[in-house]
N, C-alpha and C positions, 0 to 999 in steps of 0.2 A: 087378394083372397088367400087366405090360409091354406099352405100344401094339402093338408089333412082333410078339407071340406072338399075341394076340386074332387077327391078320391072315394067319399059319402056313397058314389053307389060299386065298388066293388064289389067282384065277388069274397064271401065269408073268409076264404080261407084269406086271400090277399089282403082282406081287415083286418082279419086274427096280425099278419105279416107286417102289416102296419101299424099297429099296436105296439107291440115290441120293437120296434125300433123305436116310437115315438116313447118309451120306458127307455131302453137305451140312450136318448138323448139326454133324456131328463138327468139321468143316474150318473150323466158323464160331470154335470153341475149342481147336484143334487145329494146329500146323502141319501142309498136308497131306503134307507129304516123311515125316511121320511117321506115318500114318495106316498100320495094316496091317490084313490082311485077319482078322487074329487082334479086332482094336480093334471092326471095323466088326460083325464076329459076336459081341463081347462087348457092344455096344453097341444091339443086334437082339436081343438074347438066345437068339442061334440060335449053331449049331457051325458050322465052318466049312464042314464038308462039306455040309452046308444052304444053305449060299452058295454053294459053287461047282457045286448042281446047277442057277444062274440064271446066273453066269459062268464062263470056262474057268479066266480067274486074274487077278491084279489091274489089270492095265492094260485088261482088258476093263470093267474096272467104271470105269476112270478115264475110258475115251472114251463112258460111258452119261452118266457127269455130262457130259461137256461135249456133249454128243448134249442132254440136259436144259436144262443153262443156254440152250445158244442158240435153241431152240425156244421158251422161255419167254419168255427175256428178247425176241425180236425179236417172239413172239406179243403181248407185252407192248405195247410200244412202238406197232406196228404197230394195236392197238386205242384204245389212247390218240390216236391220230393221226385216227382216221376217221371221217370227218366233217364234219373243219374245213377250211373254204378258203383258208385265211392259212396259207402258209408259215412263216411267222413263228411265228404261234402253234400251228401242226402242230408244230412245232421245240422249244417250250417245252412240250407236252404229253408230245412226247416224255422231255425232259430228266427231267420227275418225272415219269414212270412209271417207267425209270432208275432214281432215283433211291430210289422206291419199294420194286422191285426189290431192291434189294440191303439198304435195312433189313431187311426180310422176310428175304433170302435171305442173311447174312451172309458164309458160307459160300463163297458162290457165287464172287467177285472173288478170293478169297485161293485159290481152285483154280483159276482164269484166269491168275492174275497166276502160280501158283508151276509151271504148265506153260507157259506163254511164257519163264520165266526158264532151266529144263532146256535141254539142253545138246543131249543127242537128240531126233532129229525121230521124235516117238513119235508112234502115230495120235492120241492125244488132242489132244497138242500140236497138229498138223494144225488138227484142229474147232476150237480155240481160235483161232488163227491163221484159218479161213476166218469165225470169228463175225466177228472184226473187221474182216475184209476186206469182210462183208457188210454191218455195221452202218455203215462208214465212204461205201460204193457207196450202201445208204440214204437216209444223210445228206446227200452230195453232189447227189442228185436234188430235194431238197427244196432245197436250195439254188438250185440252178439254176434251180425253180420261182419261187422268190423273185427271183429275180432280171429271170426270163421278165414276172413281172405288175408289176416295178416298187414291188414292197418291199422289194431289196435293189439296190447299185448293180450295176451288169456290170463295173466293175472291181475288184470281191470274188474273191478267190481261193479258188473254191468247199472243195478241198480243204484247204486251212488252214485254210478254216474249221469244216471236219467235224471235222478232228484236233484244231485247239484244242476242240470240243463236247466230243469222248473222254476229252480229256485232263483237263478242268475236272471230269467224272465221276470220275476215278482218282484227281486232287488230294482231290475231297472223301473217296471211299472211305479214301484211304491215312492223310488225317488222324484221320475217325471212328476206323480200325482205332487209331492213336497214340494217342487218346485215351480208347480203353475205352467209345468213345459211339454207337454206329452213328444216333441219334436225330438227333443231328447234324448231318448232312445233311440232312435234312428242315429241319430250319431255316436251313441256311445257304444251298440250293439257291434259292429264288427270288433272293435277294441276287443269288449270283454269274449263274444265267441273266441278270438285268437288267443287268450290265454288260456280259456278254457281247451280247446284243443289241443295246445301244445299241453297240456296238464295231461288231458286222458291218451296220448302220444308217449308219453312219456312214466306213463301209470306201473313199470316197474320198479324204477328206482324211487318212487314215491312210496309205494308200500313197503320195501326194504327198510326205507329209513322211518316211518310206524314201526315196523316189527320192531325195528333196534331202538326206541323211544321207549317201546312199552316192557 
């Protein structure tokens, strides 16, 4: 029997909960521009009208994923982090949970990545755009922490260095997605953290040698 039926009489919210996961799945084999609401009830093994007595119509269900991802994912992070008094390695706990994250949740980045790329400023869109706004404000503060106790230098460019953190996450997502390996990651994330680390470690004589380029 179908996961998704045994589940048929949950409560609403626990529906809504399982909804978006069963979109998450899909999304991880799926593109999600293609995903319909037809796909996600065949894939539930419910009708559709069984679905939309949890949502009005599909873009309600688009803004519960990303209501989803970023609760998770910053729940995520945010527990990996707490704890540790190193900036530093608050910074790297973070990175694999991340990292974590998204083998588990494959799904999840390719529905981030394909509602930042739309064109209208749909409510989803929105939640996508404020996750990263929030995860970037995050990061910046751990920064500044490091910076505060004298494990990173004060001529670190806190927010370059948050956005290079984001962006070395989406390098690796975008290659595992290229290579059919989400597993991936997980192996190549300590590598790239440690350069990166020694990077913002050493973030003085790096802007020197900018300055004297430019």
């Amino acid at each position: 029997m179908n996961a998704y039926v045994r589940q048929k009489n949950l409560p609403a919210d626990e529906r809504r909960n399982v909804t978006v996961e069963a979109v998450v799945e899909l999304a991880a084999r799926t593109n999600p521009s293609e995903i319909t609401t037809a796909a996600i009830a065949k894939h539930m093994n419910l009708t559709q009208g069984a679905l939309f007595r949890h949502f009005p119509n599909k873009e309600a269900i688009w803004k519960a994923v990303m209501s989803w991802v970023a609760e998770r994912l910053m729940a995520r992070i945010d527990t990996a982090a707490e704890g540790i008094t190193s900036p530093l390695d608050s910074m790297q706990a973070m990175f694999h949970a991340h990292v974590t994250f998204v083998a588990e949740h494959p799904g999840a980045p390719r529905m981030l990545f394909g509602e930042l790329q739309g064109a209208k400023a749909t409510p989803s869109k929105l939640l996508a755009r404020e996750l990263m706004e929030q995860y970037a404000a995050r990061l910046t503060r751990v920064i500044e922490a490091g910076k505060a106790c004298g494990e990173l230098p004060d001529e670190l460019n806190s927010k370059s260095a948050a956005t290079l953190f984001i962006g070395m996450i989406q390098g690796l997502v975008m290659q595992s997605l290229i290579a059919g390996d989400t597993e991936r990651m997980r192996a190549d994330a300590p590598h790239v953290f440690a350069i990166f680390r020694r990077g913002i470690e050493t973030a003085q004589t790096a802007n020197s040698d900018v300055e004297g380029i430019s």
